[in-house]
C-alpha atoms as an extended CHARMM CRD file, in Angstrom:
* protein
*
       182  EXT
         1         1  UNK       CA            138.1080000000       91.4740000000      103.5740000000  PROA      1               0.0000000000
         2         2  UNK       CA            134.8930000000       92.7830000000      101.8520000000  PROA      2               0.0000000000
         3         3  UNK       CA            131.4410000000       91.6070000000      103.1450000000  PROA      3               0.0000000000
         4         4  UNK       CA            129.2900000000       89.1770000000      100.6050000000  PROA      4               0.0000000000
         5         5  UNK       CA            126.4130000000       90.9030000000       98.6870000000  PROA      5               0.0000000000
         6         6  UNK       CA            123.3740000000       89.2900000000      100.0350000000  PROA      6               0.0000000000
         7         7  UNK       CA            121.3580000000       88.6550000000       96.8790000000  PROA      7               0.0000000000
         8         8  UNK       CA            117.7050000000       89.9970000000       98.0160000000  PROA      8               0.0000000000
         9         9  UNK       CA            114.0000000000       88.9630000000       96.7390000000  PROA      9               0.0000000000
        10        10  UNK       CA            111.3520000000       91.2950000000       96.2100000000  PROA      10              0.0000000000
        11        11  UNK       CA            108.1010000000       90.7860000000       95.1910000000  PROA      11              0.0000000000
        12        12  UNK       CA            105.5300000000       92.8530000000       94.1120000000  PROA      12              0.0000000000
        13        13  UNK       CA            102.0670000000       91.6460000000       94.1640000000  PROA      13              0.0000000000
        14        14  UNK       CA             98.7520000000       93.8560000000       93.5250000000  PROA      14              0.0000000000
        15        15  UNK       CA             95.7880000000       92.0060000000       95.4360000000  PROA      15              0.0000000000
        16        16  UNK       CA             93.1970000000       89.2450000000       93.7070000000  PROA      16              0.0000000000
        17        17  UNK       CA             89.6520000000       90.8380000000       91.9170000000  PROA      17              0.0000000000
        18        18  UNK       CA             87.9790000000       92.9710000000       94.5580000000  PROA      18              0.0000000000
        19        19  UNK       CA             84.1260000000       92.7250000000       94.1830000000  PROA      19              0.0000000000
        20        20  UNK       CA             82.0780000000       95.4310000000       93.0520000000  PROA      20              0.0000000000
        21        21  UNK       CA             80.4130000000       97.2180000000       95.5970000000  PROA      21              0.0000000000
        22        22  UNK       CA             78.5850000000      100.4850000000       95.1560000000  PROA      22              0.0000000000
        23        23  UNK       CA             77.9370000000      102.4860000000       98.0810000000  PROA      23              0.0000000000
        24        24  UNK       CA             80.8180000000      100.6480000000       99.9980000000  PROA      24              0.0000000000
        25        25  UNK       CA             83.9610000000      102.0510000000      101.1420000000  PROA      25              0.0000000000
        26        26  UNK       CA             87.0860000000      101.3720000000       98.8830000000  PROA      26              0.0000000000
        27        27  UNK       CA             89.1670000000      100.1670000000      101.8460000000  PROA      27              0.0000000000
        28        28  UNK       CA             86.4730000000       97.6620000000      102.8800000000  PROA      28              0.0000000000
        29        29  UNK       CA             86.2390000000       95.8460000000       99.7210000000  PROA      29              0.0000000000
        30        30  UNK       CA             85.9190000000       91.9610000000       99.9370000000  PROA      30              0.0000000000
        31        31  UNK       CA             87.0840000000       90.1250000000       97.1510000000  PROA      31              0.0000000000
        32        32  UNK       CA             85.6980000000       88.5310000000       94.5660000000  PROA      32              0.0000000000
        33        33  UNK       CA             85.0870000000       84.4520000000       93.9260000000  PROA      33              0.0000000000
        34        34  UNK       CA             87.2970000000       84.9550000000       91.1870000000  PROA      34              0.0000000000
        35        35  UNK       CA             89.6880000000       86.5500000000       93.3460000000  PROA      35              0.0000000000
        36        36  UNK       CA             90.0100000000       84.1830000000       96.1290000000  PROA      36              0.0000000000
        37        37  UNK       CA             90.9510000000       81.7050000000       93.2670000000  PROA      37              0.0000000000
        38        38  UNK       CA             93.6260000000       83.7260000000       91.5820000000  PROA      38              0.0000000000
        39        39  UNK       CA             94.8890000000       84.2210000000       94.8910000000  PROA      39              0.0000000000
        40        40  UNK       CA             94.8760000000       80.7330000000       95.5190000000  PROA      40              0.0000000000
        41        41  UNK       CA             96.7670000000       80.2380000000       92.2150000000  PROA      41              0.0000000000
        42        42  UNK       CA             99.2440000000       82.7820000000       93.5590000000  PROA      42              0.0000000000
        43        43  UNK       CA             99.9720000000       81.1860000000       96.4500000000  PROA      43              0.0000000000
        44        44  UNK       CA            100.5190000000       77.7920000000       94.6100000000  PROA      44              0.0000000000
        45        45  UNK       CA            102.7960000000       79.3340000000       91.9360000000  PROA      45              0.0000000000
        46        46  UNK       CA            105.0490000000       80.4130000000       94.9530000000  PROA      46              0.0000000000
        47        47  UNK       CA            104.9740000000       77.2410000000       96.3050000000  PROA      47              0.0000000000
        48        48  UNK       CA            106.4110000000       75.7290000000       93.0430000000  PROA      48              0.0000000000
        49        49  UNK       CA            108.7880000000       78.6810000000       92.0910000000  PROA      49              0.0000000000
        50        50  UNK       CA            110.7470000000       77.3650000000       94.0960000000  PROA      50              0.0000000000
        51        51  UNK       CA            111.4450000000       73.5360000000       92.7560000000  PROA      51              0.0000000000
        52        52  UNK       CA            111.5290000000       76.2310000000       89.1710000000  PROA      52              0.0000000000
        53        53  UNK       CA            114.3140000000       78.1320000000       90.6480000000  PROA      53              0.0000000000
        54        54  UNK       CA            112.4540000000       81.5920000000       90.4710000000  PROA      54              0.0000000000
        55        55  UNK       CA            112.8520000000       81.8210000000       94.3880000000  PROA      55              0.0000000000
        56        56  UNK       CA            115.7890000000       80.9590000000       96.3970000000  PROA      56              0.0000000000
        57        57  UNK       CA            113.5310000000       79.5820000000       99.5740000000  PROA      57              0.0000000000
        58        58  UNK       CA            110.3590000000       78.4460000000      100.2680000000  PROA      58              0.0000000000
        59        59  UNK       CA            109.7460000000       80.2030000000      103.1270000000  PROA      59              0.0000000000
        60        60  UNK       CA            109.0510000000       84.2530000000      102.1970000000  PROA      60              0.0000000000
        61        61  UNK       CA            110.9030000000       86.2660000000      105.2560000000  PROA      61              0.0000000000
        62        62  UNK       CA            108.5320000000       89.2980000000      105.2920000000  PROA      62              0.0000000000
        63        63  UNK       CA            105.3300000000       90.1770000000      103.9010000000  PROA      63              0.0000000000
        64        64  UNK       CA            104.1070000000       93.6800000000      103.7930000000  PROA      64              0.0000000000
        65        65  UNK       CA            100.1890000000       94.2400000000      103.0710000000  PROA      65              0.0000000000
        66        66  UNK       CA             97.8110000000       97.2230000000      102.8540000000  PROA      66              0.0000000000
        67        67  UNK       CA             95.3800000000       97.5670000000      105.1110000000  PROA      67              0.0000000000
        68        68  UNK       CA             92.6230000000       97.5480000000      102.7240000000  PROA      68              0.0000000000
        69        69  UNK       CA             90.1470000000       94.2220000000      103.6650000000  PROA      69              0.0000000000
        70        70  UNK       CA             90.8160000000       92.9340000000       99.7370000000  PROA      70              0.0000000000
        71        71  UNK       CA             94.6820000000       92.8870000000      100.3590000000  PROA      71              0.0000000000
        72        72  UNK       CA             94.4990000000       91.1720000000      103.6100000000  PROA      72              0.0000000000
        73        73  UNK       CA             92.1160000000       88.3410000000      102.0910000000  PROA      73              0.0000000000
        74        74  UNK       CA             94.6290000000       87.8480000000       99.2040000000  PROA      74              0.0000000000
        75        75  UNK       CA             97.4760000000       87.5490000000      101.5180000000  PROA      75              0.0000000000
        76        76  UNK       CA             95.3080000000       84.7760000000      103.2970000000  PROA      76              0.0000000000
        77        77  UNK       CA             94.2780000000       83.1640000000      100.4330000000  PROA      77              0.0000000000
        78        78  UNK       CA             97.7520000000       83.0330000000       99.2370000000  PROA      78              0.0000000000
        79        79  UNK       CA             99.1110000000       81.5170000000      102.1130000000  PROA      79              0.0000000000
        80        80  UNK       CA             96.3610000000       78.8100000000      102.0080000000  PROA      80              0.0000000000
        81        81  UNK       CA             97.6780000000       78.5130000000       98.4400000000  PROA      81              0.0000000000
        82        82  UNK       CA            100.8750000000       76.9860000000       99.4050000000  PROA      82              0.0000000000
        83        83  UNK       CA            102.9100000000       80.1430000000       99.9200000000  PROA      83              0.0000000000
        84        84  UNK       CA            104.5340000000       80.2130000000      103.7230000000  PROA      84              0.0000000000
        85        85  UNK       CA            105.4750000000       83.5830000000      105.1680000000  PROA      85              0.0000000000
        86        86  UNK       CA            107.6980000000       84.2040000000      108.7750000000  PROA      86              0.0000000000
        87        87  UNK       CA            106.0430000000       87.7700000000      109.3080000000  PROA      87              0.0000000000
        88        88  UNK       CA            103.5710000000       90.0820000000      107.7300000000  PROA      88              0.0000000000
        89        89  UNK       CA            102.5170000000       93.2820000000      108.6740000000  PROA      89              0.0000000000
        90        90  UNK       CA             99.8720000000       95.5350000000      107.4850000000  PROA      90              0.0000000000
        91        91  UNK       CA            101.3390000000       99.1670000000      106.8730000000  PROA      91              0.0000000000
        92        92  UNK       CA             98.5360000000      101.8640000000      106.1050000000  PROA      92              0.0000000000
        93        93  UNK       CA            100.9470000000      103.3740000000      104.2250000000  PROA      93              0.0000000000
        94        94  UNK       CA            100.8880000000      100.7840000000      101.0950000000  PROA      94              0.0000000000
        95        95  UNK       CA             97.1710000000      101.9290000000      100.8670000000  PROA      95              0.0000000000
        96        96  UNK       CA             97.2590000000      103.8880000000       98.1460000000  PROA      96              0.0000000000
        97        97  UNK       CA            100.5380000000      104.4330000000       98.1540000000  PROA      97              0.0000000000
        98        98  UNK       CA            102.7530000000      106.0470000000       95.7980000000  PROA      98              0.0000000000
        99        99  UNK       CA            105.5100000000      104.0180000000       94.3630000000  PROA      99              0.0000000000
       100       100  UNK       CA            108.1270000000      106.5230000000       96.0130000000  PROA      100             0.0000000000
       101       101  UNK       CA            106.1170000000      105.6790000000       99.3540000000  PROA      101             0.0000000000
       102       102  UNK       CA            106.3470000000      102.1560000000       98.3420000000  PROA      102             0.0000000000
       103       103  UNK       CA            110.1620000000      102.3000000000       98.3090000000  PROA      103             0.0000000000
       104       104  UNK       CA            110.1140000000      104.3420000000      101.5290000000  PROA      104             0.0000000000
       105       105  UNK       CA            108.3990000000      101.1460000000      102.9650000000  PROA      105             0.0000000000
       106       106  UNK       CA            110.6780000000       98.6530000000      101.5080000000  PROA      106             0.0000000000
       107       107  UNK       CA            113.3910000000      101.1210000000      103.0310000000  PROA      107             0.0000000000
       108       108  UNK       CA            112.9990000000      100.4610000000      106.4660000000  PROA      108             0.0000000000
       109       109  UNK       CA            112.6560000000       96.1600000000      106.1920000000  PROA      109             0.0000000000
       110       110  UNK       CA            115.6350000000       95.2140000000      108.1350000000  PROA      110             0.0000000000
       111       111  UNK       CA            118.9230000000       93.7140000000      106.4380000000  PROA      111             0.0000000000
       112       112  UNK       CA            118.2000000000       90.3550000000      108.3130000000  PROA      112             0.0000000000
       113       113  UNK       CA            115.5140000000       89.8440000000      105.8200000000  PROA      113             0.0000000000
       114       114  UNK       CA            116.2350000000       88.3700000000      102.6330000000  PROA      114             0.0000000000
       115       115  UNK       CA            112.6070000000       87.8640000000      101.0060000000  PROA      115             0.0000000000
       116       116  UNK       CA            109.6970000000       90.6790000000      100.8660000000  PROA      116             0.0000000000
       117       117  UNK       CA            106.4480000000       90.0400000000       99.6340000000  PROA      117             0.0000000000
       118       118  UNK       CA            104.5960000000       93.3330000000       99.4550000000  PROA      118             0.0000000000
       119       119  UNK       CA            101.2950000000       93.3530000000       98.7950000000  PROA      119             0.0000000000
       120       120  UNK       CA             99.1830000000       96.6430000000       97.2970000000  PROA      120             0.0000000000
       121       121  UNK       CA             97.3580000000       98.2830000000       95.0440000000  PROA      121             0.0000000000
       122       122  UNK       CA             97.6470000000      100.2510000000       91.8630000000  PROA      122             0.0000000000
       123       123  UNK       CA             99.0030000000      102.1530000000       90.4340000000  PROA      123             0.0000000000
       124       124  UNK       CA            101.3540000000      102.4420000000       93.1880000000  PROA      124             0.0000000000
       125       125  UNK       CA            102.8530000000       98.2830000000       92.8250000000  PROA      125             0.0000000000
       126       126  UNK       CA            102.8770000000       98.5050000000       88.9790000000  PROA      126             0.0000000000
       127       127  UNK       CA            104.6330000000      102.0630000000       89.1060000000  PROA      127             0.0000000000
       128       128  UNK       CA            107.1440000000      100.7810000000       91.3380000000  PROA      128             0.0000000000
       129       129  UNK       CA            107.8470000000       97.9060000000       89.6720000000  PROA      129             0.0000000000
       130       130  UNK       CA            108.7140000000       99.0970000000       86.7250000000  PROA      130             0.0000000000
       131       131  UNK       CA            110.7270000000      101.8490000000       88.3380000000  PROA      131             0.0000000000
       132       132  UNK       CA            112.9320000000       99.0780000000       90.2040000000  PROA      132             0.0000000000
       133       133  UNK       CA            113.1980000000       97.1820000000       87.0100000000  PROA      133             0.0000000000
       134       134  UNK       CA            116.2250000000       97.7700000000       85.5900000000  PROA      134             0.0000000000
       135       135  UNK       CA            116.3910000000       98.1510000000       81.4940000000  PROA      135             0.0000000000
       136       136  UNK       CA            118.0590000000       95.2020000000       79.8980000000  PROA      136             0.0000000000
       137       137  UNK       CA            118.4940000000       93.5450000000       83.4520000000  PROA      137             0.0000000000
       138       138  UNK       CA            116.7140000000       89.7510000000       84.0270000000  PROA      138             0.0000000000
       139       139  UNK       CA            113.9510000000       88.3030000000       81.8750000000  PROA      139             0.0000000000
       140       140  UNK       CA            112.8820000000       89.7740000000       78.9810000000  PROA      140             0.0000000000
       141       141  UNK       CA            110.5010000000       87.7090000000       78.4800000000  PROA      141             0.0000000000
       142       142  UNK       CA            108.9530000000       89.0550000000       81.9820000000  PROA      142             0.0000000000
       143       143  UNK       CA            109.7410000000       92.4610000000       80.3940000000  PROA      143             0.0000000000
       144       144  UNK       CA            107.3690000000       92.0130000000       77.4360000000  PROA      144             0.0000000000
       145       145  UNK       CA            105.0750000000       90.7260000000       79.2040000000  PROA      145             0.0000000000
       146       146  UNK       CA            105.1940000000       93.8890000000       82.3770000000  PROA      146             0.0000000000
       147       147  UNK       CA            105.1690000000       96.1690000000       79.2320000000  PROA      147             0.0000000000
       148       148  UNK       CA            101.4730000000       94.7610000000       78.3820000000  PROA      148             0.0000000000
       149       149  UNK       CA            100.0900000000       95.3250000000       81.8010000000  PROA      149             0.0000000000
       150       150  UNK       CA             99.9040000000       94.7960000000       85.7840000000  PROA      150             0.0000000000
       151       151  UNK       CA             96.4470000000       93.1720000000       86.7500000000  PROA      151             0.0000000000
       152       152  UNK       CA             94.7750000000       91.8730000000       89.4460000000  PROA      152             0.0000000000
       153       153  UNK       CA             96.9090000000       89.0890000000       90.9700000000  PROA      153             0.0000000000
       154       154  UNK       CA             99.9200000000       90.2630000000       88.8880000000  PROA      154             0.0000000000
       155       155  UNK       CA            103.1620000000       89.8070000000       90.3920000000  PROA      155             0.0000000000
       156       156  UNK       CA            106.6630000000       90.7820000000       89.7220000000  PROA      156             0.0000000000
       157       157  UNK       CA            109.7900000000       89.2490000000       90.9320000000  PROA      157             0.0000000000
       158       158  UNK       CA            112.8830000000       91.1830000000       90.9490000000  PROA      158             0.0000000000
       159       159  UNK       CA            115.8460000000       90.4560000000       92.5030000000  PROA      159             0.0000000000
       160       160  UNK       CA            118.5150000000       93.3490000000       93.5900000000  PROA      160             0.0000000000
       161       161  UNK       CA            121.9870000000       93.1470000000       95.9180000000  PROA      161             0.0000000000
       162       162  UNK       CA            122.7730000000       95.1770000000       98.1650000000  PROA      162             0.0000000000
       163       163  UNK       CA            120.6270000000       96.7910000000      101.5020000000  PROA      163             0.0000000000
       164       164  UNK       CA            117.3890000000       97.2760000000      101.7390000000  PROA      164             0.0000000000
       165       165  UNK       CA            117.4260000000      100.9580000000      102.9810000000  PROA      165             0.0000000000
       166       166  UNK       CA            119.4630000000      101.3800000000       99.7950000000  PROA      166             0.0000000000
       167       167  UNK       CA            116.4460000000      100.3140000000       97.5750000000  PROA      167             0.0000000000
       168       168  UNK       CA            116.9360000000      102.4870000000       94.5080000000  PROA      168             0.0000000000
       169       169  UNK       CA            115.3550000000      102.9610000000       91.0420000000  PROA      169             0.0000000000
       170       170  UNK       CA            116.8010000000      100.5970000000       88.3460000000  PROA      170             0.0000000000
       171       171  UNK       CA            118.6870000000       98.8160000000       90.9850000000  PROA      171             0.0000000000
       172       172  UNK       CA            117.1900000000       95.2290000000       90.3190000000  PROA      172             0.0000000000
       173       173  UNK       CA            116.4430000000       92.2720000000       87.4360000000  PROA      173             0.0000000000
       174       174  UNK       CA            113.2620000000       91.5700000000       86.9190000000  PROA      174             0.0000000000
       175       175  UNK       CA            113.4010000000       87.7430000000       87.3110000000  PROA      175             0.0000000000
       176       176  UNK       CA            109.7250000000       86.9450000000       86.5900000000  PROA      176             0.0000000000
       177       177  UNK       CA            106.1850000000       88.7240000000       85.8350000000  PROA      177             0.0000000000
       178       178  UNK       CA            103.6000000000       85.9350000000       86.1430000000  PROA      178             0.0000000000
       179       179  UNK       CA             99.3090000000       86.7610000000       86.2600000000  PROA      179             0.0000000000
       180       180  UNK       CA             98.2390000000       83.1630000000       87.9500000000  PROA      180             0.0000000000
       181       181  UNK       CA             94.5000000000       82.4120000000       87.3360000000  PROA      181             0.0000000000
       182       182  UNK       CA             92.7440000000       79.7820000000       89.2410000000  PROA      182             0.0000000000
């Protein structure tokens, strides 16, 4: 008797509008007024995706955020949004990650966890979205609109089966690609 194939979420979210600060380190950028709202936004577009059948729980099993101070504000701001996580941890690695490091991340989540939310910067999220994404696979109306861009508060939904250490380019659908704006 073969095992089920655990249908897995995975989304990719680059952080809310970091202000602009000369003279400031990169990693300790705060975000912006507009930020905090389009995280806000984010966080209350999870909340319904849900009820919209773009998420199969309301609850998100995992989050995985940079270290940078703008990425750990939009994760807050999310969550005050609506959107309820189990665990998050910050991983220095997401920093300015590649997207191969990205997937080397996602690797190691455990196969108890069905939902990631992982939370970075680009071009590492964008790259690695895209990569995931598999041609012809999901929305292509989420497609087009990927195709156009991946900005601040951007985030893609793709769905894949299978493990998570066996995370592999063109392995999922792209279910959704949404830019919420407070």
């Amino acid at each position: 008797m073969t095992k089920p194939t655990i249908e897995r979420t995975l989304l990719l979210l680059r952080h809310a509008k970091a202000e602009q600060a000369p003279g400031k380190p990169d990693h300790e950028r705060k975000l912006a007024p507009r930020g905090r709202k389009d995280a806000r936004a984010v966080g209350e577009w999870l909340r319904d995706a849900v009820q919209a059948g773009v998420l199969p729980s309301s609850v998100l099993d995992l989050a995985l955020c940079s270290t940078s101070e703008r990425t750990r504000q939009t994760l807050d701001v999310v969550c005050a949004g609506g959107a309820s996580v189990t665990d998050a941890r910050l991983d220095t690695r997401i920093y300015d990650g590649s997207a191969a490091s990205l997937m080397d991340v996602l690797r190691e989540v455990p196969d108890s966890v069905n939902t990631v939310l992982m939370i970075g910067h680009a071009p590492g999220i964008p790259v690695l979205a895209t990569a995931l994404a598999r041609d012809g696979a999901g929305s292509a109306d989420a497609a087009e609109r990927l195709s156009q861009g991946f900005p601040t508060s951007g985030l893609a939904v793709l769905g894949f089966e299978g493990r998570w250490a066996a995370l592999s380019p063109e392995m999922a659908r792209l279910r959704e690609f949404v830019v919420p704006r407070g």
